[in-house]
C-alpha positions in Angstrom: 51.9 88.7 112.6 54.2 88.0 109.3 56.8 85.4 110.0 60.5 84.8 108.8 61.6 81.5 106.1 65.2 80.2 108.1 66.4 80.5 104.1 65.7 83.2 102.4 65.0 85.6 104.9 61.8 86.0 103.3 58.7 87.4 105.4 55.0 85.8 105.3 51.8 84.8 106.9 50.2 87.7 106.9 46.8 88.7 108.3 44.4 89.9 105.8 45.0 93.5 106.2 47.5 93.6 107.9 49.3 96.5 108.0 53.4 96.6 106.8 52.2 94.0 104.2 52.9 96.3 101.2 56.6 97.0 102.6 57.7 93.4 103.5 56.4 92.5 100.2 58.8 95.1 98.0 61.6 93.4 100.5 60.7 90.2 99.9 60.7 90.9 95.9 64.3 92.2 96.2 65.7 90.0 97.7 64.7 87.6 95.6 66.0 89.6 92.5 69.6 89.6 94.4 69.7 86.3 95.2 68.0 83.8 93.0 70.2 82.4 90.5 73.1 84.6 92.2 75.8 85.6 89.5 78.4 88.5 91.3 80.7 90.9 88.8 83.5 90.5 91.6 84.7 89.4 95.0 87.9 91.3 95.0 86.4 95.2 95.5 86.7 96.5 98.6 84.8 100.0 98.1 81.4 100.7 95.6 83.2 100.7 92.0 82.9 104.0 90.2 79.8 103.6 87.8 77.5 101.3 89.0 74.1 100.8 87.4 71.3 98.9 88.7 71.8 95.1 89.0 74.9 95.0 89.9 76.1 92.4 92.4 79.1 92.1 94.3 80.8 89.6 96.9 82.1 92.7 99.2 85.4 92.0 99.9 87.5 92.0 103.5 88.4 94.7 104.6 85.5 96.8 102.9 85.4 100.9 103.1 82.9 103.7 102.1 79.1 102.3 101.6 80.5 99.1 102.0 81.9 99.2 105.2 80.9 96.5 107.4 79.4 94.2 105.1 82.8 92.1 104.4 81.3 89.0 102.2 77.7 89.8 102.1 76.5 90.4 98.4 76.0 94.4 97.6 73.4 94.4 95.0 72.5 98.2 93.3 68.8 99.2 93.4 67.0 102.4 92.6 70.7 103.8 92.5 71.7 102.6 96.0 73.4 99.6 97.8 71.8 96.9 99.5 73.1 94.2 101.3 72.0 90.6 101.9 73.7 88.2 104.4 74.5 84.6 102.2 73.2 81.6 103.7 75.4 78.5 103.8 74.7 76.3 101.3 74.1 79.2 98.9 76.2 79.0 95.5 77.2 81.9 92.8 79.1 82.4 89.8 82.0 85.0 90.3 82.1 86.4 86.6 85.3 87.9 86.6 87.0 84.8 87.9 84.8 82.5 86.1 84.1 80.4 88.7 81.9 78.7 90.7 81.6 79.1 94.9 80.0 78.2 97.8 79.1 79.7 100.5 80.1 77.6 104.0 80.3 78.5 107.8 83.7 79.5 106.9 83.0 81.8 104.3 83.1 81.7 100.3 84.8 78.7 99.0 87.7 79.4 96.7 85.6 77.9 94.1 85.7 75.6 90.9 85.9 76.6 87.3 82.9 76.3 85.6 
């Protein structure tokens, strides 16, 4: 039976052969993609922008609607032409492009930030 890191949110400890390892895995690689070195386009959009392409991040907003509704300040990452979402840890930091900043993520919610 795979377990669960209190970080990441990453799944291991498999048994050899265990079944579900294959899926856990492509979820584990993911979210690793979408969070590692964590650099968001924006935290002002409330709804998907237009013309996404794969990669994208986002800081979803308050207040979100469409695919994003529900997910107020989780990061919306695009892959394989979808939206995925991925709860931020405290203690987790990322670079808000379009503000230029830096900010952290608390019990509160994303810091304001500092300029970088």
């Amino acid at each position: 039976m795979a377990n669960t890191d209190p970080n990441l949110g990453l799944t291991y400890g498999w048994a050899l052969g265990e079944s579900g390892w294959h899926t856990a895995m492509d979820a584990n690689l993911k979210r690793l993609g979408a969070v590692v070195g964590l650099s968001v386009k924006s935290r002002s959009l409330t709804a998907p922008p237009a013309s996404p392409i794969d990669g994208d991040r986002y800081i979803v907003a308050a207040g979100a609607t469409g695919a994003w509704t529900g997910r107020d300040g989780e990061i919306a990452v695009r892959i394989g032409g979808t939206w995925e979402f991925h709860a931020p840890r405290v203690g987790w930091l990322c670079y808000v492009e379009d503000e230029d900043l830096l900010s952290a993520y608390k019990v509160t919610g994303w810091s304001p930030g500092i300029s970088v």
